[in-house]
C-alpha positions in Angstrom: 134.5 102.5 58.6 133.7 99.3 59.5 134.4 96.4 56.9 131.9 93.3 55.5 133.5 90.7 58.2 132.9 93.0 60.7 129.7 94.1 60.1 128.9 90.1 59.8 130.1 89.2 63.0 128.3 92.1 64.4 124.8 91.2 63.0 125.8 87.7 64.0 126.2 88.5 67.2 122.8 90.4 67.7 121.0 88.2 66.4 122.2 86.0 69.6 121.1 88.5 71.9 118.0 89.1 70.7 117.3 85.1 70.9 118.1 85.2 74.8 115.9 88.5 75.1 113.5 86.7 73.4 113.5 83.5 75.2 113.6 85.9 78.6 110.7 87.7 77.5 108.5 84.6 77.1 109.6 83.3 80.5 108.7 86.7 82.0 105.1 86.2 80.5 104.8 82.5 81.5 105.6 83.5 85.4 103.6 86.8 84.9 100.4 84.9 84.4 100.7 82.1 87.2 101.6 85.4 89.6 98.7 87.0 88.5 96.5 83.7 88.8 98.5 83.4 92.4 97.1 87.5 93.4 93.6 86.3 92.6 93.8 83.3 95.2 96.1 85.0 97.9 93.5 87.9 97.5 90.5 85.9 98.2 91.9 83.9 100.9 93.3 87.5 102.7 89.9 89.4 102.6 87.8 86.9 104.0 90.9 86.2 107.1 90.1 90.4 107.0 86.1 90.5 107.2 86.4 87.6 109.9 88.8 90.2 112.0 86.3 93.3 111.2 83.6 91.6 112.0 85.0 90.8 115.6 86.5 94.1 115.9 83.1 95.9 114.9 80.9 94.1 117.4 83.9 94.8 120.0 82.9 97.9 119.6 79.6 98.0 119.1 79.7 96.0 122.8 81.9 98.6 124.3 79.3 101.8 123.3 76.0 99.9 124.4 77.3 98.1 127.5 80.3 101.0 128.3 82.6 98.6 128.7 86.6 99.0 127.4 88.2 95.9 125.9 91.9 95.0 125.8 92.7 95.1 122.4 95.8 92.6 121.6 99.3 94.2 121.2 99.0 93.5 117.5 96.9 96.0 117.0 97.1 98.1 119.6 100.6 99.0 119.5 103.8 98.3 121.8 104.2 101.7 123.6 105.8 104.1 120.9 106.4 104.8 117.8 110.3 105.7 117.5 111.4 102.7 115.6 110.3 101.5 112.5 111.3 98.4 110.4 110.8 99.0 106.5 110.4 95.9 104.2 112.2 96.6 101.2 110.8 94.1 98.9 113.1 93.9 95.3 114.3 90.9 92.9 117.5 89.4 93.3 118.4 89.6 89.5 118.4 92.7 87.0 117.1 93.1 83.7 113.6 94.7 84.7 114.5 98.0 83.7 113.5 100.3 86.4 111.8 97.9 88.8 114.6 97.5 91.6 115.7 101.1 91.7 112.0 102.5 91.3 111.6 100.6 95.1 115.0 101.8 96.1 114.4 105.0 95.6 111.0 105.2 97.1 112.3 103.3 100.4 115.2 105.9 100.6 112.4 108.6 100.4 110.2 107.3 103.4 114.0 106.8 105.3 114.8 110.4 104.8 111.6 111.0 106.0 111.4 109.0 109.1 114.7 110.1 109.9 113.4 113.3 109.7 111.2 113.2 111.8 113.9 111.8 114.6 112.5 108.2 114.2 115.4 105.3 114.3 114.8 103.3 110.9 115.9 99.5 110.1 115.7 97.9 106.8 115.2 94.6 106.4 115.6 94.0 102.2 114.0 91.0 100.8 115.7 90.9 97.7 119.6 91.0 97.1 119.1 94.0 94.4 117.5 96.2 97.1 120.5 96.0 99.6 122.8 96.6 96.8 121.2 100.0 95.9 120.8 100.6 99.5 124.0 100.0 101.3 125.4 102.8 99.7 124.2 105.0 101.7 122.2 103.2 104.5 124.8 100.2 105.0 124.3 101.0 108.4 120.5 100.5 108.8 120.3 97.2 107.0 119.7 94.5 109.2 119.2 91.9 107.6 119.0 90.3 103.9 116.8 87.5 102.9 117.7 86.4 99.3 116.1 83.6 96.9 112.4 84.6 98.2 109.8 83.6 95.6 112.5 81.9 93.3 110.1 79.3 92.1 107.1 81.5 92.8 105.8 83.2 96.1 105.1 80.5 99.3 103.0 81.2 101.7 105.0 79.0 103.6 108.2 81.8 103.2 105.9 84.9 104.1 104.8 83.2 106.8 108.6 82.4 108.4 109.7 86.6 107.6 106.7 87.3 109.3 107.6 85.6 113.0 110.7 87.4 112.3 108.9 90.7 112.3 106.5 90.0 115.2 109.5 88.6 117.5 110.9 92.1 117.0 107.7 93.9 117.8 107.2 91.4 120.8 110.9 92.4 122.1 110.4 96.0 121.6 113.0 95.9 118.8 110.7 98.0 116.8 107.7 99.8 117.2 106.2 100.0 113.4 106.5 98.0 110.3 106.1 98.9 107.2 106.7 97.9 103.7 107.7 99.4 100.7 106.8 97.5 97.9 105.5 97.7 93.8 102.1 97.2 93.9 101.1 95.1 90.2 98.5 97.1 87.9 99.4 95.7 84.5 102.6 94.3 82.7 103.2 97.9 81.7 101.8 99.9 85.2 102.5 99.2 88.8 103.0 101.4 91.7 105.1 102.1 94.4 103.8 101.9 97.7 104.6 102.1 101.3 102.2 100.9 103.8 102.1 100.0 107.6 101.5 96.5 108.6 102.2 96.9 112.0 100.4 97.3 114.4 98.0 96.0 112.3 95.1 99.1 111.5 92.1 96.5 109.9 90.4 99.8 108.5 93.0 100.9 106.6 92.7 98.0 104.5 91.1 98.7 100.9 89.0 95.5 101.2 87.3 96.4 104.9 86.5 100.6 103.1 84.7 98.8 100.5 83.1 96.0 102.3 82.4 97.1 106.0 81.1 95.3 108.2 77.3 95.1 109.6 75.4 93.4 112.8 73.5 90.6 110.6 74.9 89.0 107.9 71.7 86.9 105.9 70.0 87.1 109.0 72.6 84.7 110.6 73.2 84.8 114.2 76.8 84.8 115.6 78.3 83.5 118.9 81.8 83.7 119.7 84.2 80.7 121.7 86.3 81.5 123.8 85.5 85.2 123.1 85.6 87.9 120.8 89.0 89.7 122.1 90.7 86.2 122.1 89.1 85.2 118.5 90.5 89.1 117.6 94.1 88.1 118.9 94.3 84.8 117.0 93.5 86.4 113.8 95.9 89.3 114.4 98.7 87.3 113.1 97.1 85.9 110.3 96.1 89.2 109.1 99.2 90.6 108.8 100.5 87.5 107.8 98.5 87.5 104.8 99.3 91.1 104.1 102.9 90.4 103.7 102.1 87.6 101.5 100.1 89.9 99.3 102.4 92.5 99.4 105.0 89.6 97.8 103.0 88.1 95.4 102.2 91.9 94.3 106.0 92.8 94.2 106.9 89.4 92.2 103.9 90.3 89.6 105.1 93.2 89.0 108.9 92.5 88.4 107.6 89.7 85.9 105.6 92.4 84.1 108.4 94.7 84.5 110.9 92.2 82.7 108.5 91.2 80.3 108.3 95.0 79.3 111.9 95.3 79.6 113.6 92.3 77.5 110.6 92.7 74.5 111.9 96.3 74.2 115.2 94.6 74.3 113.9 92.4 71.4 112.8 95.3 69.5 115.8 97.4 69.6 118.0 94.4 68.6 115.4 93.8 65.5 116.1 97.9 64.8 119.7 97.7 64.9 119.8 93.9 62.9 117.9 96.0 60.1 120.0 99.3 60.3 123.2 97.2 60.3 121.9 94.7 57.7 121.0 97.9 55.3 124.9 99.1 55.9 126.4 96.3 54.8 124.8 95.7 51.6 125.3 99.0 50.6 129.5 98.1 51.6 128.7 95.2 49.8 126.8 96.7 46.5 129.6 99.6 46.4 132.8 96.9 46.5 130.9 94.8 43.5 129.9 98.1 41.6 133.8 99.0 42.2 135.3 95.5 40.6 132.8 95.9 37.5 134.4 99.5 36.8 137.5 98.5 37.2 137.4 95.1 35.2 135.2 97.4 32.3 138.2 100.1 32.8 140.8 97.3 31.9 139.0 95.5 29.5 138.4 99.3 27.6 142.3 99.6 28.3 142.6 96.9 26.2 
């Protein structure tokens, strides 16, 4: 059994972990509200890039059924001649404590490989987030790529989306790859988030939640529209933008969610160390009250003797 000055430095000791799970905790929140803040104005900026590129792409087509006509749609969106090799995004953290964040997307980006692989398509990973390429090389050393580390440090950049995205489309260009995808945690709540793994390349403007909801029309407030130098060339220089914006999302999402996910993580932390503070704290005074009850028999016992 474990003795007072044991039992002391033990108590002593969790109490100093649950300061730094404290501390961590109230970090967490303070970065989990400026990345929610963050999906607000990425959001708003993404959806209206989005109903700009429906809007052309709907009276593309509306043009091509009245005046039977066919359009070149840009490569973007129209693919690059196949569909053998596909590029996942692996988007993780580069640190731990976040419970089951980083091996949640792990395991869900190991899924859709088995999958692909499967099916006989050649897979590449690209992780974006050192935690995700240490879960992954294990088995799929051979697939990774490349690694980008210390994305979002001090909060997600457009700036940094923007640079992995050229990246991505210089592959595509090249015929490197035929499909992107990313496999990411999509932000719910600080307790809630799933796990998703969507294509973002070639870009597919319907399958995007916003453009279900909000589809386009002909007349917007009666406005009329004109387009310089075109409609297809106004479609490919949005293209980019689009998916550039996507991948952005997709970040500030996955950075949301592992703030929420540490939050979560180090107040349990803080919780368990308060249980065990109290169960250890109980232990020792009993030690305590059973050595004093102890000394007063024996000192009564002696002074009786006497």
């Amino acid at each position: 059994m474990a003795g007072l000055k044991e039992l002391r430095t033990r108590i002593e000791s969790i109490k100093s972990t649950q300061k730094i799970t404290s501390a961590m905790k109230l970090v967490a929140a303070a970065r989990l509200r400026r990345a929610q803040g963050l999906i607000g104005k990425s959001a708003f900026y993404s959806n209206n890039i989005l109903a700009a590129a429906a809007r052309v792409l709907y009276e593309i087509r509306q043009e091509e059924t009245e005046k039977n006509i066919q359009y070149v749609y840009p490569e973007l969106m129209r693919g690059n001649g196949g569909r053998d090799v596909y590029l996942l995004l692996v988007l993780t953290s580069d640190r731990g404590l976040c419970g089951s964040y980083n091996s949640s997307v792990a395991r869900a980006a190991a899924a859709r490989i088995e999958a692909l692989k499967a099916e006989g398509k050649k897979v590449m990973v690209l992780c974006l987030g050192r935690k995700g390429r240490d879960l992954l090389k294990k088995h799929y050393a051979d697939l990774i790529v490349k690694t980008v580390d210390g994305l979002a440090k001090k909060g997600a950049k457009y700036y940094e989306a923007a640079d992995i995205a050229e990246i991505v489309m210089d592959m595509f260009v090249q015929k490197q790859i035929n499909v992107c995808e990313v496999v990411y945690s999509k932000f719910k709540s600080a307790i809630s988030r799933d796990i998703c793994a969507e294509q973002i390349l070639p870009v597919k403007i319907e399958n995007f939640e916003y453009n279900k909801v909000h589809a386009p029309t002909n007349v917007v407030r009666g406005a009329f529209y004109d387009y310089l130098p075109g409609k297809a060339e106004l479609l490919a220089g949005l293209l980019p933008l689009v998916f550039r914006g996507s991948l952005f999302q997709a970040i500030v999402q996955s950075q949301a969610s592992e703030h929420g996910a540490r939050m979560t993580s180090m107040d349990n932390a803080t919780r368990n160390a308060s249980d065990m503070i109290s169960r250890l704290t109980l232990r020792y005074n009993r030690i305590r009250q059973t050595a004093i009850t102890t000394e007063l028999i024996e000192i009564i016992s002696g002074s009786e003797a006497l």
